[in-house]
TIROKE-214129 format. One record per atom (N, C-alpha, C): residue in three letters; x, y, z. Coordinates in steps of 0.05 Angstrom, whole numbers, padded with zeros to 5 digits, always signed. Example, Ala and Ser with C-alpha at 12.3 -4.5 7.8 and 13.67 -1.06 7.14 Angstrom:
<rs>
Ala+00264-00114+00156
Ala+00246-00090+00156
Ala+00264-00066+00156
Ser+00257-00045+00142
Ser+00273-00021+00143
Ser+00258+00001+00157
</rs>
This chain:
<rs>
Unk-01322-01618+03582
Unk-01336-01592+03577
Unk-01352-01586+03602
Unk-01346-01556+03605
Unk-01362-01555+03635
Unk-01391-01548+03634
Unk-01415-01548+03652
Unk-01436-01544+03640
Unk-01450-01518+03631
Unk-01438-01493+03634
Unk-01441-01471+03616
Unk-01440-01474+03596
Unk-01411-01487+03583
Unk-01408-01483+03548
Unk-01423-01505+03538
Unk-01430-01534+03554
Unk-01446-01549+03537
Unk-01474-01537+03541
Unk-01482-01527+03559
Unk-01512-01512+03555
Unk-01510-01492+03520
Unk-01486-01477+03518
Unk-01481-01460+03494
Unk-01476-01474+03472
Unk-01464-01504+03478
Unk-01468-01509+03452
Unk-01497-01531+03448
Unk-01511-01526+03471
Unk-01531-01542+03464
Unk-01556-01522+03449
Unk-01548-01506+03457
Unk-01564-01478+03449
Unk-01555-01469+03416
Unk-01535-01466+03417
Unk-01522-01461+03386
Unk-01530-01488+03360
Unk-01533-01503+03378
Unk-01536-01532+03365
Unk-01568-01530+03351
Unk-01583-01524+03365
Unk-01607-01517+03359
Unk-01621-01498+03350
Unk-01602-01479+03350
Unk-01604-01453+03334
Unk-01600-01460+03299
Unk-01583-01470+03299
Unk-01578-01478+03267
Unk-01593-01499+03264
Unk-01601-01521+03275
Unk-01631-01539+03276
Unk-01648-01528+03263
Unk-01660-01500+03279
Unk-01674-01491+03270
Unk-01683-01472+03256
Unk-01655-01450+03252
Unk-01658-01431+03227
Unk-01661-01454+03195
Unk-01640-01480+03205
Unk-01650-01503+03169
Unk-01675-01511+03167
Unk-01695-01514+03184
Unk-01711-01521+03186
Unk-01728-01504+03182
Unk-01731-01476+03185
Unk-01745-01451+03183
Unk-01746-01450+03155
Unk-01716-01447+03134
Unk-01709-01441+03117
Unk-01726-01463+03101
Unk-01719-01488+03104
Unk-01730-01509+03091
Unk-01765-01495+03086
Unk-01783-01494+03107
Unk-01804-01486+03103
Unk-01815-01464+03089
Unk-01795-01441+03092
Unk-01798-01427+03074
Unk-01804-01427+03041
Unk-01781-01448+03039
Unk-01772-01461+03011
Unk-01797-01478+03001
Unk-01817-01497+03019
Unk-01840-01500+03008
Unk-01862-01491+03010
Unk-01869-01471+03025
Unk-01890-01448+03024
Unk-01882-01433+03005
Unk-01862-01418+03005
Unk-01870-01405+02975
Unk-01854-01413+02957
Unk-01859-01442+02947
Unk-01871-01464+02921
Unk-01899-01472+02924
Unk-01909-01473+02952
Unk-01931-01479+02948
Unk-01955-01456+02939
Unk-01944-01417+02944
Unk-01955-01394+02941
Unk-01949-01394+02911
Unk-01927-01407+02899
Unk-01932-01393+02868
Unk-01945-01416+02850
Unk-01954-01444+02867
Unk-01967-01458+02851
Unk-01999-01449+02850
Unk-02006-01429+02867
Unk-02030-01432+02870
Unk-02034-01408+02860
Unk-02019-01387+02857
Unk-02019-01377+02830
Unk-02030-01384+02798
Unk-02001-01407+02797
Unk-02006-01413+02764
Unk-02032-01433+02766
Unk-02047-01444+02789
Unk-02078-01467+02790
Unk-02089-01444+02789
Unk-02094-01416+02791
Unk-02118-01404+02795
Unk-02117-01389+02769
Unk-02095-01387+02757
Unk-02106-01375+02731
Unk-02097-01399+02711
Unk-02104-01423+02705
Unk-02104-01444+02688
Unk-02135-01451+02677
Unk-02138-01463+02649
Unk-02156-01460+02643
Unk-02169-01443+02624
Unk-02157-01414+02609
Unk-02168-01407+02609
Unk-02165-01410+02581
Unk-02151-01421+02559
Unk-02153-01420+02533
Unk-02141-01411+02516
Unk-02150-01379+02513
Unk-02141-01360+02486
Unk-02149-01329+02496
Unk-02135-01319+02487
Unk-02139-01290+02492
Unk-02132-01264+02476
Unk-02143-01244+02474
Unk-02132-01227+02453
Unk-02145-01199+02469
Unk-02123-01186+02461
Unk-02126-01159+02476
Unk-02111-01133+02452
Unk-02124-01099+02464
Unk-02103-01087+02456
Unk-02092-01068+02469
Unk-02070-01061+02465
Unk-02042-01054+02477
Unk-02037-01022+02473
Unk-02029-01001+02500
Unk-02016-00975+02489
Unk-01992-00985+02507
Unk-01963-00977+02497
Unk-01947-00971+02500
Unk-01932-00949+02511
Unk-01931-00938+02535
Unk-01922-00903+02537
Unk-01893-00918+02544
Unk-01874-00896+02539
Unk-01843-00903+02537
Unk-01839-00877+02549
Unk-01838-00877+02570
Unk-01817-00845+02584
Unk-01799-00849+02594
Unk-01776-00828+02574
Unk-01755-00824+02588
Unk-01745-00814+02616
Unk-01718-00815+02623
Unk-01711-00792+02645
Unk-01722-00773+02651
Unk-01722-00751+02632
Unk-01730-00731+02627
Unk-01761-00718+02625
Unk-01770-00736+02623
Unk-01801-00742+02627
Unk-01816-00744+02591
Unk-01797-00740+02580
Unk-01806-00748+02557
Unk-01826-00772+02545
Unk-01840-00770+02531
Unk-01858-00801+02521
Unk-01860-00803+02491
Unk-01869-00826+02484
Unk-01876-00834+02459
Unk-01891-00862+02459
Unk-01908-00862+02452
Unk-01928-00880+02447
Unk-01935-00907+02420
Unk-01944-00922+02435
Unk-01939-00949+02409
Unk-01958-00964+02416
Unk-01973-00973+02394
Unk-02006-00991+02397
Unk-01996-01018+02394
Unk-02006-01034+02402
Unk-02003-01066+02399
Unk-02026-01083+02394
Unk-02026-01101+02391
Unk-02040-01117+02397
Unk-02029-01150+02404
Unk-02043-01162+02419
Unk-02033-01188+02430
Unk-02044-01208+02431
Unk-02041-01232+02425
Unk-02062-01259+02431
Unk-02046-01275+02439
Unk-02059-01292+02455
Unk-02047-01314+02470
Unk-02056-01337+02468
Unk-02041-01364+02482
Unk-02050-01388+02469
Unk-02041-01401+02498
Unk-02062-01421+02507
Unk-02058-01427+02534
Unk-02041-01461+02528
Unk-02027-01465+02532
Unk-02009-01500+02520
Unk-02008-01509+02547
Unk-02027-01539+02549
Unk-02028-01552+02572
Unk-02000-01565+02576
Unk-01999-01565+02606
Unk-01973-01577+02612
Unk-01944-01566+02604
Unk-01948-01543+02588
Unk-01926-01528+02577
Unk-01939-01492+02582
Unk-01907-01480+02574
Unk-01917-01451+02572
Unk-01937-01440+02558
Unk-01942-01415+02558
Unk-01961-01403+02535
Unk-01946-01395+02515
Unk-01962-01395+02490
Unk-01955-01379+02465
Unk-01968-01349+02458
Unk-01951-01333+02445
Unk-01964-01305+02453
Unk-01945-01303+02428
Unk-01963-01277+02412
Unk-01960-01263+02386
Unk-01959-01231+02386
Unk-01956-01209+02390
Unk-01946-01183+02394
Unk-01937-01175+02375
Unk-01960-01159+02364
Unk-01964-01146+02330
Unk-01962-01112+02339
Unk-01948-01097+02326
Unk-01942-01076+02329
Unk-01963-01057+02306
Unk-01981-01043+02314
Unk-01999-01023+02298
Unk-01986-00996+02298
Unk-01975-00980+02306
Unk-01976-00955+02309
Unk-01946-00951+02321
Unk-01930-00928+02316
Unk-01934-00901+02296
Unk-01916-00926+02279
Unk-01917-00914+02252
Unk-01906-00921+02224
Unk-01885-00935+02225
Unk-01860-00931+02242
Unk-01843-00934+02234
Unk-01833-00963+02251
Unk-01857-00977+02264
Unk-01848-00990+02275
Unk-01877-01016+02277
Unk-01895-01010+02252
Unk-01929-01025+02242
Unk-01915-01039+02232
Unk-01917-01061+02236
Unk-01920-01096+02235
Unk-01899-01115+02242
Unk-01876-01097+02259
Unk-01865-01103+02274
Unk-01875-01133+02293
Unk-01876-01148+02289
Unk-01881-01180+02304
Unk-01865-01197+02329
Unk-01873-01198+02348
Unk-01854-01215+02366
Unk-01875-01245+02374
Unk-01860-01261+02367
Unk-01872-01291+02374
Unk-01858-01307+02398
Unk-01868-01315+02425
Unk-01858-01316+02442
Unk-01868-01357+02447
Unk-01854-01378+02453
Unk-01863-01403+02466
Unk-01845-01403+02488
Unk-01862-01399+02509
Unk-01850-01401+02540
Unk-01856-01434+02540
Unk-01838-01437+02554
Unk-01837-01468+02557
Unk-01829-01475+02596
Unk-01834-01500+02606
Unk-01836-01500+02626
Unk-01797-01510+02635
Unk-01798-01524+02624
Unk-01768-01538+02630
Unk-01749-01535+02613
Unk-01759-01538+02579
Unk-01735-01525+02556
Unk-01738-01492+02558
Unk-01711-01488+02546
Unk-01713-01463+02546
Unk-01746-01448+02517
Unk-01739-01417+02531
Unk-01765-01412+02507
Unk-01752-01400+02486
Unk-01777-01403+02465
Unk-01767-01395+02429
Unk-01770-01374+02430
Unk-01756-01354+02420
Unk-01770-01336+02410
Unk-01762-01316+02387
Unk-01779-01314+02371
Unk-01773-01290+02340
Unk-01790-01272+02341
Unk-01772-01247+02331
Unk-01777-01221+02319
Unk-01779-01217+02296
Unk-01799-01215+02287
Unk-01799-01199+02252
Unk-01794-01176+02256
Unk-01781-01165+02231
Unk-01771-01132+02230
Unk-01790-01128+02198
Unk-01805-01119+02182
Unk-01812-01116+02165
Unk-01797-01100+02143
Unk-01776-01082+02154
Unk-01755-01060+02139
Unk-01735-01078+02126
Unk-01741-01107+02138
Unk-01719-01124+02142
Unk-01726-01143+02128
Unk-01749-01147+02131
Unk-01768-01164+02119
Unk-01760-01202+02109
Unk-01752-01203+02156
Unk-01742-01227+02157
Unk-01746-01236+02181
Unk-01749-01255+02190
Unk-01753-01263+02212
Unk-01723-01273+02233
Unk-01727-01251+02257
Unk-01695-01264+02264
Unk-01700-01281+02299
Unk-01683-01292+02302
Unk-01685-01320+02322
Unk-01673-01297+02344
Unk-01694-01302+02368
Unk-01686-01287+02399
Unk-01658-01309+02407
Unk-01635-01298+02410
Unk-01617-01324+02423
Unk-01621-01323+02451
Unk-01620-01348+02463
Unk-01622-01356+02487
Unk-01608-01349+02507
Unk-01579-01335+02502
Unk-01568-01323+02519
Unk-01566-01289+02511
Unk-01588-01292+02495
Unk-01595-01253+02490
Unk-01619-01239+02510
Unk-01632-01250+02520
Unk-01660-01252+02532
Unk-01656-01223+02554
Unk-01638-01210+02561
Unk-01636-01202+02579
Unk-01648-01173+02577
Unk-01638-01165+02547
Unk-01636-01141+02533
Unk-01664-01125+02533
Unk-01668-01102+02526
Unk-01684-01093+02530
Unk-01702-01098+02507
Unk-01738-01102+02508
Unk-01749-01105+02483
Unk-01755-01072+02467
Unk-01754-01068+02443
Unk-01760-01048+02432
Unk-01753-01020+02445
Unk-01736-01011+02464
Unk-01736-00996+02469
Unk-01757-00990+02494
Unk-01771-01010+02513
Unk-01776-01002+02530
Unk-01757-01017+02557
Unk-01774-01017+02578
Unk-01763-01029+02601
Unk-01766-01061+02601
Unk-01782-01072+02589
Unk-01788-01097+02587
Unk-01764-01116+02581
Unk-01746-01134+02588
Unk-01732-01151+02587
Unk-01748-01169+02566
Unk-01735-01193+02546
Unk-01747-01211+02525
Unk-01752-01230+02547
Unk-01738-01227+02565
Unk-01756-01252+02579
Unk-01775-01244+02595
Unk-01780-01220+02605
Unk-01803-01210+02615
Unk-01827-01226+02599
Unk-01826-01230+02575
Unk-01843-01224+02558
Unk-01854-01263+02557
Unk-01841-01279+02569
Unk-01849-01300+02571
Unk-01875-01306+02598
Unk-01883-01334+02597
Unk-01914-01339+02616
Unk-01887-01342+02653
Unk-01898-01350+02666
Unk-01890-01353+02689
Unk-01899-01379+02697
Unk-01875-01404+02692
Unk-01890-01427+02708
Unk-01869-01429+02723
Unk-01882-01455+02733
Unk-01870-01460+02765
Unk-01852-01474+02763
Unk-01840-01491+02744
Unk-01814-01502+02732
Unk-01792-01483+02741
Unk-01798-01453+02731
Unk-01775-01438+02724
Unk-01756-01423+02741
Unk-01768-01429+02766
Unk-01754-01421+02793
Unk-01756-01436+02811
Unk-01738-01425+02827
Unk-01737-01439+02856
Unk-01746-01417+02875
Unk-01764-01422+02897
Unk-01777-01405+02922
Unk-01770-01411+02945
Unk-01770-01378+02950
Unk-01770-01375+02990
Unk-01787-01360+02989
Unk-01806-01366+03013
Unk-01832-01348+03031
Unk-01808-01325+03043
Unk-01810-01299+03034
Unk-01795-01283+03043
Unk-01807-01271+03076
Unk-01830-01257+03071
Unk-01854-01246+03100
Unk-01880-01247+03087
Unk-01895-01233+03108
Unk-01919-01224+03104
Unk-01930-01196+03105
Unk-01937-01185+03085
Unk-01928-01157+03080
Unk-01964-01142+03084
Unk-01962-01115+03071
Unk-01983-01103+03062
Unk-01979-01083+03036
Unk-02000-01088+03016
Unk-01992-01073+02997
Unk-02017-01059+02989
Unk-02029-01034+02982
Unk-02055-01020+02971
Unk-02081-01038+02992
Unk-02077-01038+03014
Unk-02090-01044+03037
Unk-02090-01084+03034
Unk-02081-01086+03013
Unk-02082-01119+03013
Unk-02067-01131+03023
Unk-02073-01151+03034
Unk-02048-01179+03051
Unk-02026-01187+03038
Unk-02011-01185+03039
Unk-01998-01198+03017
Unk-01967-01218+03029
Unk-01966-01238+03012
Unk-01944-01249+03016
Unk-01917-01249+02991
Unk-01901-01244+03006
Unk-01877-01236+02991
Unk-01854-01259+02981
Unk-01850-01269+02957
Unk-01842-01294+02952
Unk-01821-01284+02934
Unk-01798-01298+02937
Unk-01778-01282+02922
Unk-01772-01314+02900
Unk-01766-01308+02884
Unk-01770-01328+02856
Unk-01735-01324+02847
Unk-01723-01344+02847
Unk-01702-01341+02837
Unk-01695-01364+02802
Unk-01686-01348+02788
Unk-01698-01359+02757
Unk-01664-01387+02766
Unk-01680-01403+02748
Unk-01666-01429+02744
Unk-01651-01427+02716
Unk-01652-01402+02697
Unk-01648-01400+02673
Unk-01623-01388+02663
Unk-01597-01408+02665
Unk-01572-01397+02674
Unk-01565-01364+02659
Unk-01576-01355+02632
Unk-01581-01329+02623
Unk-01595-01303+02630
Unk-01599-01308+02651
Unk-01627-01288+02664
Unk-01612-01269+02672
Unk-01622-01244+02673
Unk-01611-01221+02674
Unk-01619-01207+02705
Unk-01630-01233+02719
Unk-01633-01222+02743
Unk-01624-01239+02762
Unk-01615-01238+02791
Unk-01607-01255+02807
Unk-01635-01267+02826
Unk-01652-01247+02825
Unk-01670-01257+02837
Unk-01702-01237+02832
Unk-01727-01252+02840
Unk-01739-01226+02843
Unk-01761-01227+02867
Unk-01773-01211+02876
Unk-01788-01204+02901
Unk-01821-01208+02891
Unk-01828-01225+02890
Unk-01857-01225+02877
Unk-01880-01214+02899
Unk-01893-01188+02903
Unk-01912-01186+02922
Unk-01938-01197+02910
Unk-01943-01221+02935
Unk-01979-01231+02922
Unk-01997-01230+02937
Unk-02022-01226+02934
Unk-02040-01223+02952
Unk-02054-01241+02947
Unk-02056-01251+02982
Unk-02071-01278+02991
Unk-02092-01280+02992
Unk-02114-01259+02989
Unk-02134-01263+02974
Unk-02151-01284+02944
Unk-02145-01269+02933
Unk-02142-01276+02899
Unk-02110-01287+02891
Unk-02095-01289+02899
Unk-02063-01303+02887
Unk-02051-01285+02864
Unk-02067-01256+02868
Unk-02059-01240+02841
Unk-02027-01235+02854
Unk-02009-01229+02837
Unk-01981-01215+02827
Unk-01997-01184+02825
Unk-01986-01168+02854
Unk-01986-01149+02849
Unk-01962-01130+02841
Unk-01939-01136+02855
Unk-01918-01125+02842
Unk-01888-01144+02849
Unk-01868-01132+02823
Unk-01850-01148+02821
Unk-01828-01130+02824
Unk-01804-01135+02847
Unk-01772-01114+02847
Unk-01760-01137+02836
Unk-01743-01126+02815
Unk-01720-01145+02791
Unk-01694-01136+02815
Unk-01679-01153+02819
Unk-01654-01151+02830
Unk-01639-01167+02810
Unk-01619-01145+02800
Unk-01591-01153+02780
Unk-01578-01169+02782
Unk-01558-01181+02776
Unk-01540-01197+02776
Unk-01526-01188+02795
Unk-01517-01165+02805
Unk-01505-01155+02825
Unk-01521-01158+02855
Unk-01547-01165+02855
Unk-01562-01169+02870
Unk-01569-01141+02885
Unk-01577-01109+02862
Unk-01575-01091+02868
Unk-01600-01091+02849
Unk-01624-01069+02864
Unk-01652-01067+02848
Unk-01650-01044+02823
Unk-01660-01067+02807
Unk-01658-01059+02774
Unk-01685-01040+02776
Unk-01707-01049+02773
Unk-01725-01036+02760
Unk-01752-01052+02791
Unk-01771-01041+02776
Unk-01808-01045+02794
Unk-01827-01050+02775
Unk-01844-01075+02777
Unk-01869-01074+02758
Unk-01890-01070+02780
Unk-01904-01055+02772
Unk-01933-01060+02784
Unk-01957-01058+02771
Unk-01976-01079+02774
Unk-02000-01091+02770
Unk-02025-01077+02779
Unk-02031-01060+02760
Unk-02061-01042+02769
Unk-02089-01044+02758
Unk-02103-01031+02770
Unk-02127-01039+02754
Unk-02136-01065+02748
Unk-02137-01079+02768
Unk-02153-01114+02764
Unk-02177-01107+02755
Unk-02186-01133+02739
Unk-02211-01128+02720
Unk-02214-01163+02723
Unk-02242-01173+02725
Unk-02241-01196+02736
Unk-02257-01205+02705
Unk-02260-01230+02691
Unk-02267-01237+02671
Unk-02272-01263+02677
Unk-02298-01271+02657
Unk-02321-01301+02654
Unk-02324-01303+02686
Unk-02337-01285+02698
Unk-02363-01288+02727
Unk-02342-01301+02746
Unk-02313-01268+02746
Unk-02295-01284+02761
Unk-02280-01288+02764
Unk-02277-01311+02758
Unk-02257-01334+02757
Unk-02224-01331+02746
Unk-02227-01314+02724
Unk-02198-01297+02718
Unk-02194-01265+02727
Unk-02169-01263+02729
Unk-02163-01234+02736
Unk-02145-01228+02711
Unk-02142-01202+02707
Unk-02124-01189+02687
Unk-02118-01164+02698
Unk-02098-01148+02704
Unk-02079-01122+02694
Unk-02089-01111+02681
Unk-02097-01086+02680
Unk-02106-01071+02655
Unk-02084-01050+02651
Unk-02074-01040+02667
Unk-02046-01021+02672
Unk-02011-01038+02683
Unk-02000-01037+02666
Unk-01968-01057+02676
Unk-01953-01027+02678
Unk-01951-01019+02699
Unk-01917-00995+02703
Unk-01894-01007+02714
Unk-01881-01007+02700
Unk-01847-01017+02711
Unk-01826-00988+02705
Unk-01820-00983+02734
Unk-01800-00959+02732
Unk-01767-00982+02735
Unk-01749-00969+02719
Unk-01724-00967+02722
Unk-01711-00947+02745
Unk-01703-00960+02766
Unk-01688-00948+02783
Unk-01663-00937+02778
Unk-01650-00953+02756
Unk-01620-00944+02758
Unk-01611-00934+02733
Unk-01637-00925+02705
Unk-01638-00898+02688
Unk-01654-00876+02688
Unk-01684-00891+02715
Unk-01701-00872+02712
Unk-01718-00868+02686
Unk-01718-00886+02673
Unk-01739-00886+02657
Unk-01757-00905+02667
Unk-01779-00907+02657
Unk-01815-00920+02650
Unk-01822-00933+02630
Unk-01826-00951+02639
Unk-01851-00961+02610
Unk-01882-00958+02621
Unk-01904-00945+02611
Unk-01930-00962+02624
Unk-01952-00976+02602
Unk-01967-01002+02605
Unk-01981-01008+02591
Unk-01999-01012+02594
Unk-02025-01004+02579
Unk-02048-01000+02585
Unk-02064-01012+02558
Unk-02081-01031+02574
Unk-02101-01064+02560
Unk-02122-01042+02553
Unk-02138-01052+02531
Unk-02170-01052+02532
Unk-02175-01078+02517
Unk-02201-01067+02507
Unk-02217-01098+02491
Unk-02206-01125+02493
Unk-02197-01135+02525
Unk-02189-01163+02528
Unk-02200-01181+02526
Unk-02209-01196+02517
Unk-02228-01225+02505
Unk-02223-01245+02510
Unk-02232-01266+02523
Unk-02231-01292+02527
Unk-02240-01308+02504
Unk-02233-01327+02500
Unk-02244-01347+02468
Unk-02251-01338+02460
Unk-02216-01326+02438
Unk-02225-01305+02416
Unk-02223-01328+02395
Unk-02226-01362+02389
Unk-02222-01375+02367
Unk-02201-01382+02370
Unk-02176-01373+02374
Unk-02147-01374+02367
Unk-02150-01407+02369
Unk-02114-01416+02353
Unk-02116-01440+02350
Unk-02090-01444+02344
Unk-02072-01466+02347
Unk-02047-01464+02344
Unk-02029-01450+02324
Unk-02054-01456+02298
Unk-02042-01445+02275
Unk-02036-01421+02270
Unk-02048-01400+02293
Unk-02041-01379+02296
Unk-02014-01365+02305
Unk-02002-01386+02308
Unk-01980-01387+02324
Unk-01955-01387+02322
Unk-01943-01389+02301
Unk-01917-01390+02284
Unk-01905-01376+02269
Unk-01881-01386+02258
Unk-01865-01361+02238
Unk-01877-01356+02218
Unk-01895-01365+02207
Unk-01912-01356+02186
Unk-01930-01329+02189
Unk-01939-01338+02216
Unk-01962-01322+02227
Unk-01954-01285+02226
Unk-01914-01289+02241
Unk-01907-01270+02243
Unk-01912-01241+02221
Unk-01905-01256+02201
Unk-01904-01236+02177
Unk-01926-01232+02166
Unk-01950-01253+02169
Unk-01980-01241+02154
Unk-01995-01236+02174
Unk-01975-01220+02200
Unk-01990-01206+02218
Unk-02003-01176+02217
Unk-02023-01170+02224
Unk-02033-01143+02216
Unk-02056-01134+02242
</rs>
């Protein structure tokens, strides 16, 4: 080999050295960005909040739906969360019971009250839309660090904040997404916004995270506004928190198929 092409392949040689090596680091920076995530909001217990629902169509149409929600913080495992439906009529006491789990897959049941039965979320149903909004059933589960695998994508800017952009790819062979774009700001480790890429690896829908409201002198942050547009029907969901509470009592027993139906 003469010494041009071995200079080229000494050069080429080290090019792929070092794009695996780049890549590698990527892969544990952001594992190490979404653990420090789920450490900064751990701790916190129980929670109960309540919920408006706006549902707009294409067309700009809306319709509105009250909730309410409590949550249950399970060490070393996912959260548990309860989603009681108040408002309009035709759709009051409507129940969804969710156990995100870190490594098994998660449970989850819907009560229908018209129905006046409790039916099992299947595990390869998760994808589907909840109730008629934009929300995926698995949207609707906690976010641990089990459940994906990470690349440090860049370093971005979002609503004047720093942010680093970590793309989370679900480990959950049913997921209705191939991947997603998590923007976080390196500040606080808040999730400000999330692009869903499809199975086609073509962008589904946008959540974004508004209105931070910091709770107990701090130390937690919360969302008070969730908007996720659909790119590819053009519809909306947005949801909008009030009266959020930290140690509202809750207790496991709050927590089950029982609970579902003497929900109110």
């Amino acid at each position: 080999m003469n010494k041009i092409l071995g200079n080229v392949a000494v050069c080429i040689f080290s090019a792929v050295l070092l794009s695996g090596h780049v890549f590698a680091d990527n892969k544990v920076k952001g594992l190490g960005i979404a653990k420090e995530v789920q450490d900064r909001d751990s701790g916190w217990g129980n929670t109960s909040a309540e919920m408006t629902m706006k549902l707009i169509n294409k067309k700009g149409n809306t319709s509105e739906r009250k909730m309410t929600l409590k949550t249950l913080e399970i060490e070393h495992d996912g959260d548990k969360a309860l989603t009681v439906f108040q408002e309009p009529r035709d759709v009051k006491g409507t129940a969804f019971l969710s156990f995100s789990h870190a490594l098994e897959a998660d449970q989850q049941w819907l009560f229908l009250p018209a129905l006046k039965r409790v039916k099992r979320i299947s595990s390869s149903n998760k994808s589907g839309p909840f109730l008629g909004s934009e929300f995926a059933f698995e949207d609707l589960s906690s976010f641990e660090v089990e459940k994906y695998d990470y690349e440090f994508i860049r370093d971005d800017k979002y609503n004047d904040l720093d942010i680093a952009v970590v793309k989370y790819i679900p480990k959950y062979e049913f997921s209705g997404y191939q991947f997603l774009d998590v923007w976080i700001d390196t500040a606080e480790y808040r999730i400000q916004k999330i692009d869903y890429y499809d199975r086609k690896g073509e962008l589904l829908k946008t959540s974004k995270f508004n209105k931070y409201k910091s709770f107990l002198e701090g130390k937690y942050w919360r969302s008070m506004e969730y908007v996720v547009e659909n790119h590819q029907t053009g519809k909306k969901t947005i949801l909008d928190w009030t009266n959020y509470m930290f140690d509202s009592g809750l207790t496991d027993a709050d927590f089950n198929k029982n609970a579902l139906k003497r929900s109110k």
